[in-house]
Every structure is written in structure tokens, then in C-alpha cells.
VEXKEGU-853859 format. One record per residue: chain; residue number from 1; residue in one letter; x, y, z of N, C-alpha, C in turn. Coordinates in Angstrom, 3 decimals, always signed. Layout:
BEGIN
  mol  seq  type      n.xx      n.yy      n.zz     ca.xx     ca.yy     ca.zz      c.xx      c.yy      c.zz
    A  NUM     a         X         Y         Z         X         Y         Z         X         Y         Z
...
This chain:
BEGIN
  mol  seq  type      n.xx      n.yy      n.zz     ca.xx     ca.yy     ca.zz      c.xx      c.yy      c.zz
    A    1     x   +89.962   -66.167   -34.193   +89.315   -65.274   -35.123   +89.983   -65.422   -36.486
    A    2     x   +88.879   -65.647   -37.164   +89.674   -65.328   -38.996   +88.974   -64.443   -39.584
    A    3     x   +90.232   -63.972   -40.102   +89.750   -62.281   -40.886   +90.175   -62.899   -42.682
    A    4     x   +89.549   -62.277   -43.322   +89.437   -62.869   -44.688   +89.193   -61.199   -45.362
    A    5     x   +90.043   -61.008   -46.346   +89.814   -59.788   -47.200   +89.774   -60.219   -48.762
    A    6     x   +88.513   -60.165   -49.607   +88.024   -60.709   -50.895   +88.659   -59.568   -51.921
    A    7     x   +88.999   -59.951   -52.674   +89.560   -59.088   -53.348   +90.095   -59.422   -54.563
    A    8     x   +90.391   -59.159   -55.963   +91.501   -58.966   -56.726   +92.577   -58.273   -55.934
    A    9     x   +93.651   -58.312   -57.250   +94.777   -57.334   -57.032   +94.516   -55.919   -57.208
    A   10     x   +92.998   -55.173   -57.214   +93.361   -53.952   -57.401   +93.430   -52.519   -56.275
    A   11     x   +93.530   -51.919   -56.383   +94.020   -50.512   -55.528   +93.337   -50.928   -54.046
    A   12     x   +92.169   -50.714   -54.671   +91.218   -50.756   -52.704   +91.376   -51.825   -52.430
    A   13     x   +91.578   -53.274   -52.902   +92.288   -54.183   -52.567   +93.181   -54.392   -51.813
    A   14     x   +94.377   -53.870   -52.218   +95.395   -53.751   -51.922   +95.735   -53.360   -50.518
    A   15     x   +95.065   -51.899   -50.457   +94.817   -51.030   -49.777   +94.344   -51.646   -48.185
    A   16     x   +92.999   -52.347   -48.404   +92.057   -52.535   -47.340   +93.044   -53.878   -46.689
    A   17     x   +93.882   -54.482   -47.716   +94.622   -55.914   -46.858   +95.825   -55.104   -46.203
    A   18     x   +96.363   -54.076   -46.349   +97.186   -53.444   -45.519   +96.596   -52.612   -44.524
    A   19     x   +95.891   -52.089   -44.590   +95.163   -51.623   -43.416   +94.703   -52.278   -42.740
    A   20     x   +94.165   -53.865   -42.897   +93.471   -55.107   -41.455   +94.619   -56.080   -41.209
    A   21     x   +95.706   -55.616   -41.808   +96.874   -56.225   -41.496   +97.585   -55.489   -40.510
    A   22     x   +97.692   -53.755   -40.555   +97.799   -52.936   -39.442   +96.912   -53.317   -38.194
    A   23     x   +95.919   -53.030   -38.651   +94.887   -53.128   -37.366   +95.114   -54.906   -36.805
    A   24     x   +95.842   -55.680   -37.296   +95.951   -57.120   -36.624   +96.669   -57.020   -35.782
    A   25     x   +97.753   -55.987   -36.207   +99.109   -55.933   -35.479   +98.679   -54.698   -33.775
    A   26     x   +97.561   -54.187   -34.019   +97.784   -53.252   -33.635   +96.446   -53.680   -32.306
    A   27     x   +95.558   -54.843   -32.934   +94.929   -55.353   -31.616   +95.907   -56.391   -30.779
    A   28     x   +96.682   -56.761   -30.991   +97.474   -57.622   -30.296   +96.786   -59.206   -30.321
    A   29     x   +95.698   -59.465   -31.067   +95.034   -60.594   -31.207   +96.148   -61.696   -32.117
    A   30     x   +95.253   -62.747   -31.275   +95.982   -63.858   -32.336   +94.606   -64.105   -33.179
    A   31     x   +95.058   -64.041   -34.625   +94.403   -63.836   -35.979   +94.720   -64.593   -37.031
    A   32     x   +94.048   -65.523   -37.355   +93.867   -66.115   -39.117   +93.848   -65.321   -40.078
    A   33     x   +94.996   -64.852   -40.632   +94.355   -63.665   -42.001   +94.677   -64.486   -43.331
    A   34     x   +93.452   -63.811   -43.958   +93.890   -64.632   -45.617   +93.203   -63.755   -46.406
    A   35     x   +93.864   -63.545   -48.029   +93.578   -62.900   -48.419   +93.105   -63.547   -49.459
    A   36     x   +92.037   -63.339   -50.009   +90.582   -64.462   -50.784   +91.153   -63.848   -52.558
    A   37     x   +91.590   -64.263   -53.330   +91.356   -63.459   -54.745   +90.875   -64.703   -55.841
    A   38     x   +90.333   -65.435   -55.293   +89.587   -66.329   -56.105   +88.406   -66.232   -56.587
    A   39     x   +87.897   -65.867   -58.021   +86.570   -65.148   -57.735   +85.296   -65.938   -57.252
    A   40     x   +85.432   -67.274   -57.765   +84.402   -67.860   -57.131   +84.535   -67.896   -55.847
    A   41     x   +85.534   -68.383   -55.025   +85.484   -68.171   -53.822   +84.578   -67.028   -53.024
    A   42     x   +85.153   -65.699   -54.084   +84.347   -64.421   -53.911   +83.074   -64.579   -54.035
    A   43     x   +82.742   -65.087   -54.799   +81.079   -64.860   -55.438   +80.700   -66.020   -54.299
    A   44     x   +81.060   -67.243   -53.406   +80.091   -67.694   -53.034   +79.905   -66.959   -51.773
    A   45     x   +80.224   -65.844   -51.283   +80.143   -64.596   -50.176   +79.276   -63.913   -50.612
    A   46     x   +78.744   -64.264   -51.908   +77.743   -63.117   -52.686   +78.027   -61.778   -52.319
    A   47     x   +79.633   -61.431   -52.560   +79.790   -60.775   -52.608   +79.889   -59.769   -54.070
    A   48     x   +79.673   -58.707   -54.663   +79.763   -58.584   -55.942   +80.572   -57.344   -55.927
    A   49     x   +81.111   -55.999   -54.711   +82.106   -55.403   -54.756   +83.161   -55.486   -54.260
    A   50     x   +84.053   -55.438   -54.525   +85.136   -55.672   -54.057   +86.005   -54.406   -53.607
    A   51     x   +86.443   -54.355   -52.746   +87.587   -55.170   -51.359   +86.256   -55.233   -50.271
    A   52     x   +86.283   -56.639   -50.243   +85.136   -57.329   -48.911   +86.341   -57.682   -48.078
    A   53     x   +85.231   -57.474   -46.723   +86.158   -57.433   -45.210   +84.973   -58.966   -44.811
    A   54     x   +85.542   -59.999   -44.576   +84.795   -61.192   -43.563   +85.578   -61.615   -42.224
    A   55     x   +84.781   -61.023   -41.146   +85.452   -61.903   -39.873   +84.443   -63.305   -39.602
    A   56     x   +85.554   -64.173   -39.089   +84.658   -65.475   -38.959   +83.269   -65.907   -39.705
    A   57     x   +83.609   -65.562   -40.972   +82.229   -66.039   -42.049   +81.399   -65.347   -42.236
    A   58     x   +81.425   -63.981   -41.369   +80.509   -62.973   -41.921   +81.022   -61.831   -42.449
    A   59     x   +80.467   -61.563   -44.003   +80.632   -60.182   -44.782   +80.148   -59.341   -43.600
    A   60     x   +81.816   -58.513   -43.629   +81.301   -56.987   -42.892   +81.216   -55.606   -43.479
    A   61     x   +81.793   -56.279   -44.644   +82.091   -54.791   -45.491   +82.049   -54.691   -46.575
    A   62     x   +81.619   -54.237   -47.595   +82.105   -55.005   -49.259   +82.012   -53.421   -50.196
    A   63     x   +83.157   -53.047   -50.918   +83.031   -52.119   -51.803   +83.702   -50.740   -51.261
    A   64     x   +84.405   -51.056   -50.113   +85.114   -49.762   -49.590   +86.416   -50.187   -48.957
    A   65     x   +87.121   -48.642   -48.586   +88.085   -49.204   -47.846   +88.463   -48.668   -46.550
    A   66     x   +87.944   -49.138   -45.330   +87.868   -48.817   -44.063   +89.210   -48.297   -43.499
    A   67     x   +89.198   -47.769   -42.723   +90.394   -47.495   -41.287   +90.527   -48.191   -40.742
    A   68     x   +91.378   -48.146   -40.111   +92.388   -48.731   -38.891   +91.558   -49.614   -37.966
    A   69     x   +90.890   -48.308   -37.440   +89.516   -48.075   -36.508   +88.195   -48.664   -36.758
    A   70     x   +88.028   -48.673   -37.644   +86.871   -49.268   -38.446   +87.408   -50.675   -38.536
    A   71     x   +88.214   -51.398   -38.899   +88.186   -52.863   -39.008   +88.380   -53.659   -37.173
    A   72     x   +89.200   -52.123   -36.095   +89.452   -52.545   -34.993   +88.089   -52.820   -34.294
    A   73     x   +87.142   -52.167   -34.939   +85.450   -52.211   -33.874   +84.892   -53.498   -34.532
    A   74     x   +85.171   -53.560   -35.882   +84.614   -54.932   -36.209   +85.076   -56.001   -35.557
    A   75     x   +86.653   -56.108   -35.338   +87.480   -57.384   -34.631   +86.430   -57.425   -33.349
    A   76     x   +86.080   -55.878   -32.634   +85.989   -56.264   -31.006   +84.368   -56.768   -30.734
    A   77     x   +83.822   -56.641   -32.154   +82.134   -56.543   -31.953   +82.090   -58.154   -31.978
């Protein structure tokens, strides 16, 4: 599984890569994490808010900043 969080450096940014960095630790999965702040990189996700959540190539989230819980149901879905 690769988890990818799009982002600048700002707050919910910040924020949402420490929280799916908890929740990595906290499924016990073995996990690819990377944290995307390239904007084109960003934009070819067509993504346009930022802090975006992508597991394995699909936008799951874009423009908020989830829980624990919330990124753990995405890992298991």
C-alpha cells in the first residue's frame, strides 16, 4: 500500500501528514508513505485543495483534515 499526502507546508498540511503517519503506526501495516509538495505533481491529481489524502493512486480526500479513524477506514477499504 502507498499512502501519499499532497500538500504544501501549510497548517492542514502539516497536520493531516501527522495524523496518517499515526494511523500507519497504529494499523500495523507495512506502508509506502510520501509526502507530495510539488505542485505540479499536485495538480496532475487534479487536485486543487489542499491537504489531499491518495492511497494507491486514488484521491480520497482533498481540502480537509481527517482523524485517526478516518484515514484507518480508508487504509482498510
Amino acid at each position: 500500500m502507498k499512502i501519499e499526502v499532497l500538500g504544501t507546508n501549510c497548517k492542514k498540511c502539516i497536520e493531516l501528514e501527522a495524523i496518517v503517519k499515526q494511523a500507519i503506526a497504529k494499523s500495523g501495516k507495512f506502508v509506502q508513505f510520501e509526502k507530495v509538495d510539488d505542485i505540479m505533481q499536485i495538480m496532475s491529481y487534479q487536485v486543487v485543495s489542499t491537504p489531499g489524502l491518495v492511497i494507491d493512486g486514488k484521491v480520497l480526500s482533498t481540502g480537509k483534515v481527517l482523524t485517526v479513524n478516518e484515514v484507518l477506514a480508508f487504509m482498510d477499504a
